[in-house]
N, C-alpha and C positions, 0 to 999 in steps of 0.2 A: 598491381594492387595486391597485397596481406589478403590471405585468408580470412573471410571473418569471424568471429570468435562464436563457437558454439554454444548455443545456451540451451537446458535441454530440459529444466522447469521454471519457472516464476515457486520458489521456496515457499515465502510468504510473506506479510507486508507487517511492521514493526506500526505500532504505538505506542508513543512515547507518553508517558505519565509521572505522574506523582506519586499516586499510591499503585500499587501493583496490583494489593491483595482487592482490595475496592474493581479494578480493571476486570480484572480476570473474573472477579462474579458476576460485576454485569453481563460480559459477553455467556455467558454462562445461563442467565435467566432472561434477557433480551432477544439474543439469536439460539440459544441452545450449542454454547460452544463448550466441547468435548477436550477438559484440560488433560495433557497426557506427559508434561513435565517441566519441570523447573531449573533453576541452574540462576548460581552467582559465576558472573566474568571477572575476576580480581584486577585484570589488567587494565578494565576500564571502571569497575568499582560500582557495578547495574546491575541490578537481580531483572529474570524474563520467568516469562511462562508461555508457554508455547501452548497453543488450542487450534482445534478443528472447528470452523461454521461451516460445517458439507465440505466441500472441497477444496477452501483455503484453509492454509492456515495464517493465523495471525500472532504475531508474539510483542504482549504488550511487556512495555520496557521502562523501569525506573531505575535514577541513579540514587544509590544509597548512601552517598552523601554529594546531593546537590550544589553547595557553595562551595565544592573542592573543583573549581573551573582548570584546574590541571590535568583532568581526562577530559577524553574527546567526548563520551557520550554527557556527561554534565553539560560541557559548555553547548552542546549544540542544545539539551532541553532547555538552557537560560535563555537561545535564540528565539524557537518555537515554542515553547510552552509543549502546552496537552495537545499533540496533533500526531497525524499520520507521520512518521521518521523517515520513512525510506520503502522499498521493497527490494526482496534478495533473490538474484540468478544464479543458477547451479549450472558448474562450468565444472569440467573432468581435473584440470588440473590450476589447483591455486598462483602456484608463481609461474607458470607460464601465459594462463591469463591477464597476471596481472604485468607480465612484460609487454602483452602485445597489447593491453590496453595503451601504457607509456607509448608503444612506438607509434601507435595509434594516434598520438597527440595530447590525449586525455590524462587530467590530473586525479592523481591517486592517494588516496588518504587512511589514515589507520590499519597499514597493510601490517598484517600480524601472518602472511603465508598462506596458510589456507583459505581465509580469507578477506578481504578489503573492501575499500568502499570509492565509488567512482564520483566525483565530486558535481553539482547540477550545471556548472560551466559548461563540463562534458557533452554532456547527452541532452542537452534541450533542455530540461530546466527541472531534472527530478535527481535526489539524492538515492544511487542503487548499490547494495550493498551485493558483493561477489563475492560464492563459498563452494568449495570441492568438496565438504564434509555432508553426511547428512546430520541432520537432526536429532540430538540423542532421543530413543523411544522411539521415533516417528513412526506411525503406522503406517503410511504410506510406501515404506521401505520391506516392509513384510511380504510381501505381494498377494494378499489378500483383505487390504483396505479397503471398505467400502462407504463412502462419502452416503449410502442412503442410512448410517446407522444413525442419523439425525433425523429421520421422518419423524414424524408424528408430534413435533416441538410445536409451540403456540405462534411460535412466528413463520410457518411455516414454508422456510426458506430452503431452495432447492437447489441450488448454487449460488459461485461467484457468477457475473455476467460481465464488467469488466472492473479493469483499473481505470481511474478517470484521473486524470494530470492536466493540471492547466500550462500553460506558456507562454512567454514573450514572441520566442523564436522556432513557430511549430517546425520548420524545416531544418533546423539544426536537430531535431527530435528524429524525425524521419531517416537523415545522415546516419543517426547512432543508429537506430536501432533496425535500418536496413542495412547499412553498410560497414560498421564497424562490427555489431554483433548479428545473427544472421537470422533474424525478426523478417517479416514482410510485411506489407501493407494491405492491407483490405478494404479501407474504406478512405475514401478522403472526398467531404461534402462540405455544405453549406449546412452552419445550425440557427435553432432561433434559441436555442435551448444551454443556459437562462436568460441568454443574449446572445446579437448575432454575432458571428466569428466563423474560422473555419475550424473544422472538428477532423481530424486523422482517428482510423481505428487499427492497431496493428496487432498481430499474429508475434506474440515473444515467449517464444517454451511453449508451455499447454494454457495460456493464460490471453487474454485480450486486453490490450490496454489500448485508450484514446487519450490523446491532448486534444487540447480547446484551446485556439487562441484568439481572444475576442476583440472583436473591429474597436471598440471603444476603450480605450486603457487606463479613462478620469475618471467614469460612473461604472456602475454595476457590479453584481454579483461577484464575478471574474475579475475583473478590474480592481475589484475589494480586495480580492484574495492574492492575486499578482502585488501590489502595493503592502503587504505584510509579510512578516519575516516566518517563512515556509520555505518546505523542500520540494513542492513539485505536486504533490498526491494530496487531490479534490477531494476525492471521496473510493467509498467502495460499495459498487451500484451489483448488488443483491436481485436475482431472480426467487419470487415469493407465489407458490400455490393460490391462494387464499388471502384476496387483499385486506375483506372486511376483517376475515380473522386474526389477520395481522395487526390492523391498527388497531382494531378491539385490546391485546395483547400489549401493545404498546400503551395505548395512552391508555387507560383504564383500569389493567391489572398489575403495570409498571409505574403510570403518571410521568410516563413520557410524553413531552411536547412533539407534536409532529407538525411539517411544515410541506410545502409543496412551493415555497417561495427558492429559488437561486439554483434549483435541480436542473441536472446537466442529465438528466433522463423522465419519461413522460411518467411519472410516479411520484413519489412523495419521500420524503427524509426524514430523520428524527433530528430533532436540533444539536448541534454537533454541543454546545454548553452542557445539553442531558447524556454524554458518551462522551465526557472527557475529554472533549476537544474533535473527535474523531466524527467525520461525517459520515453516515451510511444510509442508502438512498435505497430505495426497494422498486421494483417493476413487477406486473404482474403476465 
């Protein structure tokens, strides 16, 4: 058996949108996200902006000119709409990664070198984008980042807690991200939460991600979201100080809807239509 490929953070997780500038200030007055840069990619014709919420980051993503379905990241926002795109693993070396993904089995999309994107056939049922670069700016590259410079924010959020991905085929999940990339497993149970199914929790870089793949595949929640044209990523379930304070913050000084209906954690959501498509779910 191939070595499996080393992954040595969880980067950050892509939102896909419409408007950028609109993106980037919500998570800014909603979560207290710390913008630290920007950048147009010519090659696929998408401005980002990269942000800190404590200890991810997130980089929401518009293309700037949408009806030109001749770049990859256009056609795939004509797919999904305003959702979660993808999330990106940081591996040492780009084209070596991306050979032992190929020999691996796994189809490989948008390889531009240093980094590409592993298509949801792959890996169980989530779109993951691979990169050897860091981040231009990234504070986390300095070596004196520190993820608490966000205390004191009205949503008072204290990290990420995981990635939540839903699935068809939780055990081809497991496959990648034990055996092809070199992830482990931590948890693998029985949920009810927001339907029953089984639920995997896995160890990938510094980061925990679970799939859910739920027993009923016509009704519910899960069943909804599997049934619509997505890349894999539920949500992103948020550890919160302060719950009262939170939803105060939200609904009230934002007029954010909040929902406690279709949560894949024992807490409450903001409705993903008020965040652009993007679901974010908070635990106390």
């Amino acid at each position: 058996m191939a070595a499996r490929i080393a992954v040595t953070r969880v980067i950050h997780t892509i939102h896909a949108v419409a408007d950028i500038h609109a993106c980037r200030a919500l998570y800014q007055d909603a979560l207290g996200g710390l913008v630290f840069a920007e950048n147009y990619f010519p090659a696929e014709d998408r401005d980002a902006a990269l942000l800190y919420v404590t200890d991810h980051m997130v980089e929401p993503m518009a293309a700037r000119h949408p009806d030109d379905l001749g770049k990859p990241f256009a056609r795939q926002f004509a797919r999904i709409g305003e959702s979660f795109h993808s999330f990106e693993l940081k591996v040492a070396n780009g084209r070596e990664a991306s050979a032992a993904f190929r020999e691996a089995g796994c189809t490989v999309a948008s390889d531009y070198g240093v980094f590409f994107f592993v298509k949801p056939e792959s890996t169980g049922g989530v779109l993951l984008e691979v990169c050897e670069l860091p981040m231009p700016n990234d504070p986390w590259d300095r070596g004196n980042w520190n993820p608490a410079v966000s205390a004191g924010h009205h949503a008072t959020v204290k990290g990420l807690d995981h990635i939540a991905c839903v699935t068809k085929d939780i055990d081809a999940a497991i496959r990648f991200f034990t055996e092809v990339i070199d992830g482990h497993l931590l948890e693998d149970a029985r949920t009810t939460l927001p339907q029953a199914g089984r639920r995997v929790l896995l160890q990938v870089g510094d980061t925990r991600v679970a799939f859910t793949q739920p027993d009923e595949v016509r009704e519910g929640a899960l069943a909804a979201f599997l049934h619509k044209e997505q890349n894999g990523i539920y949500a992103l379930v948020w550890r919160i100080a302060d719950e009262d304070q939170a939803r105060r913050h939200f609904a009230q000084k934002l007029s954010l809807r909040l929902t406690e209906e279709g949560c894949v954690s024992q807490g409450f959501a903001i409705e993903p239509a008020d965040f652009m498509g993007a679901r974010h779910e908070f635990v106390a």
